[in-house]
C-alpha positions as CSV (number, residue, x, y, z in Angstrom):
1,X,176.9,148.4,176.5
2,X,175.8,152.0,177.7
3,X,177.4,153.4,180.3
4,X,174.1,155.9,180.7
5,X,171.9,154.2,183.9
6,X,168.3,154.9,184.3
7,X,166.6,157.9,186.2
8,X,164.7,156.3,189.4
9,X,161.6,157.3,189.3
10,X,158.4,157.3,191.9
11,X,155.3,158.3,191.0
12,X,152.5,159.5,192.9
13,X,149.4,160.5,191.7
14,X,146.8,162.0,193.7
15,X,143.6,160.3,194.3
16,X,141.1,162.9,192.7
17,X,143.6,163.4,189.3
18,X,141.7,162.9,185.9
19,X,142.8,159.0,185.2
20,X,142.6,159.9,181.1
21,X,145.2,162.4,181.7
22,X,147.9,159.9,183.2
23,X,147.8,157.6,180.5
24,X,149.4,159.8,177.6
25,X,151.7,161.5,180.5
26,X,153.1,158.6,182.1
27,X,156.9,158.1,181.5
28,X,157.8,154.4,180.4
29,X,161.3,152.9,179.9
30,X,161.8,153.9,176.6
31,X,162.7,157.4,178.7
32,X,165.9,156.3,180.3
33,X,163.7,156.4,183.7
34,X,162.7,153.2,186.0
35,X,159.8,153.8,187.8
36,X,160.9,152.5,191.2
37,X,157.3,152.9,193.1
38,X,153.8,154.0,192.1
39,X,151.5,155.2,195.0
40,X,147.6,156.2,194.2
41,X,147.5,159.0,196.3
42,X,151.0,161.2,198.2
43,X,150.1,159.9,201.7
44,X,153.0,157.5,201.7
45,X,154.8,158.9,198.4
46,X,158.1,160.2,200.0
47,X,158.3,157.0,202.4
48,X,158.3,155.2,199.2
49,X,160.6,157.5,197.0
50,X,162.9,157.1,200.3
51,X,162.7,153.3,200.2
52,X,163.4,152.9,196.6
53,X,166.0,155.7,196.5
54,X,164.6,157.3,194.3
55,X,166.8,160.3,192.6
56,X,163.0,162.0,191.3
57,X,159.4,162.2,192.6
58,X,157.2,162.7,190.4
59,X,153.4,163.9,192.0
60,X,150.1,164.0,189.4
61,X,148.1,166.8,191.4
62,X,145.1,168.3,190.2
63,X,145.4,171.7,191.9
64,X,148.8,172.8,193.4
65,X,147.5,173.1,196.9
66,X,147.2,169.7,197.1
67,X,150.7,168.9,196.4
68,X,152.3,171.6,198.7
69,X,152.5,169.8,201.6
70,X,154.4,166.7,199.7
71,X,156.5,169.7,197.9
72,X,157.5,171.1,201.4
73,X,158.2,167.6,203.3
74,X,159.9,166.5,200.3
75,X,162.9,169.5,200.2
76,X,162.8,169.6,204.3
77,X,163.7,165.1,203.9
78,X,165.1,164.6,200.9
79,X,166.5,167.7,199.6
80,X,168.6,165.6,197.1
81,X,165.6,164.3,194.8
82,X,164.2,166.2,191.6
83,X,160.2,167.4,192.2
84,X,158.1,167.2,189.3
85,X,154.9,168.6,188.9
86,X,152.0,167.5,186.6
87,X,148.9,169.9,187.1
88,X,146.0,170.0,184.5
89,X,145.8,173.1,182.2
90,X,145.1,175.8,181.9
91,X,147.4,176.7,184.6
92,X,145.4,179.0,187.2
93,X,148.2,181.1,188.4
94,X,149.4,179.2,191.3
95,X,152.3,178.0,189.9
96,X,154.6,180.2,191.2
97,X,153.3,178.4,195.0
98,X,154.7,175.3,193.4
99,X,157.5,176.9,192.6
100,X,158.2,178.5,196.4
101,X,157.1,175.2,197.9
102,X,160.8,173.4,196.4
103,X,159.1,171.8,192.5
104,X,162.1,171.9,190.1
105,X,159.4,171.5,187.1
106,X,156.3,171.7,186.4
107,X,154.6,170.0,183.2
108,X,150.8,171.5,182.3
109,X,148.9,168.3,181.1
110,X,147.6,167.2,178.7
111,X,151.4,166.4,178.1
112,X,152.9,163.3,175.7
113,X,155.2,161.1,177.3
114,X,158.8,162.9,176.3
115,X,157.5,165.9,177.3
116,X,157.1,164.4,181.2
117,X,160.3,162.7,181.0
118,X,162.3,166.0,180.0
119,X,160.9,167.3,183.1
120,X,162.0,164.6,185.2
121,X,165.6,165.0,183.6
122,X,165.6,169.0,183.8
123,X,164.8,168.0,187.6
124,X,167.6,165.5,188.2
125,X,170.2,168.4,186.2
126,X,168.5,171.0,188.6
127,X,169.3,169.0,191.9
128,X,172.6,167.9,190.6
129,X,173.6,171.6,189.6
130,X,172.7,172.4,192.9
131,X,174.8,170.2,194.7
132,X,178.1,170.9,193.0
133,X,177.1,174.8,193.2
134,X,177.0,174.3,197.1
135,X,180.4,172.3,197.6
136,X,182.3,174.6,195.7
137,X,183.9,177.6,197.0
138,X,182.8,180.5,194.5
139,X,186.7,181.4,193.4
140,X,185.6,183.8,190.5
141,X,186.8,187.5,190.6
142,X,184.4,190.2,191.1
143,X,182.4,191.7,187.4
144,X,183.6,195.6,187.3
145,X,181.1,197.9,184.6
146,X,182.2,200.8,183.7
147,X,179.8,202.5,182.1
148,X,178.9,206.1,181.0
149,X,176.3,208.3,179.6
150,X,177.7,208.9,176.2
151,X,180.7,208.7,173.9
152,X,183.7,210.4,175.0
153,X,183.5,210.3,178.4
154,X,186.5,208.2,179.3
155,X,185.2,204.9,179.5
156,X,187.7,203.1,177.4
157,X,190.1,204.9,179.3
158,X,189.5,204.0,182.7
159,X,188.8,200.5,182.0
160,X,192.4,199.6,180.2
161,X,193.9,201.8,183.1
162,X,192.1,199.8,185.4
163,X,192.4,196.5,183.7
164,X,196.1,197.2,183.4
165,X,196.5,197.7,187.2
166,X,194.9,194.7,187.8
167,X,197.0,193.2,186.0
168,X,200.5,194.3,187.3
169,X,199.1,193.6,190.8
170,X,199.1,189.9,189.9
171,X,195.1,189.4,188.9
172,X,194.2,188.2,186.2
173,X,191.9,190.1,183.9
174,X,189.3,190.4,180.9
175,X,188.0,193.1,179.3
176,X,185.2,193.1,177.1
177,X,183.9,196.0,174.7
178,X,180.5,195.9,174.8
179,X,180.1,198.8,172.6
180,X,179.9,196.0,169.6
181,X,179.6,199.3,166.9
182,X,181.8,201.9,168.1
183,X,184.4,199.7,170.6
184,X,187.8,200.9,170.7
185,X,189.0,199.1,173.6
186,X,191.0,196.6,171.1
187,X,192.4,200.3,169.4
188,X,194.2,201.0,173.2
């Protein structure tokens, strides 16, 4: 038996999106996601997504102004669950308003099946990345560049000077040549 479980999934598809274009996008089972809830249009989407628990919403839209208001509710409520976008191509350059609204993807349809359920997954790694990014204290040591205009300034010098210092004071440190041709900080 797995130990993978299923990606809940609601759906919500908004009443004036091209029906031909749901039927090759829609995710089945075969995905690893259970579509919890299916609404015809997003005026009770997010009450439903909230009833079933749902870890990803999923909204067919067929411009992105009509999904903003979902997009904005949705992060303000539920900032836990994965958005997903699916907007008819060609994209018309308000993507990026999807984007600000709180949608983790976006899919441009027509779109097969995998296609739409890699979304919903890059959405539920998105939310989850999020999460553990904002209970953890950020315990890594500041990035220090040296750089310089051209050879024979000093740079390899004052970095293993530096580095060294660092390191009798207690910090641990890295350094990292990124002259990949002409490096000589292994030479020091």
């Amino acid at each position: 038996m797995s130990a993978h479980t299923s990606t809940r999934l609601s759906i919500a598809a908004h009443r004036d999106f091209p029906g031909n274009l749901l039927d090759g996008a829609m995710p089945n089972g075969d995905s690893g996601l259970l579509v919890t809830s299916g609404m015809s249009d997003f005026s009770g989407a997010l009450m439903a997504a909230e009833r079933d628990n749902s870890e990803v919403l999923l909204a067919f839209t067929p411009t992105v102004p009509d999904v903003l208001d979902l997009l904005v509710h949705s992060r303000e409520t539920r900032p836990d669950m994965g958005l997903v976008v699916a907007i008819p191509g060609p994209a018309n350059g308000s993507l990026g308003e999807a984007l600000m609204a709180g949608a983790h993807e976006i899919v441009i349809l027509p779109a097969e099946r995998s296609v739409v359920a890699s979304a919903v997954q890059k959405a539920v790694a998105r939310v989850v990345t999020a999460a553990n990014s904002a209970s953890e204290v950020d315990t890594r040591s500041p990035l220090i560049v040296v750089l310089g205009p051209k050879g024979g300034v000093g740079k390899t010098t004052i970095t293993t000077n530096l580095a060294t210092t660092l390191a009798q004071r207690g910090k641990r440190t890295l350094v990292i040549d990124l002259d990949l041709q002409f490096g000589d900080v292994g030479l020091v």
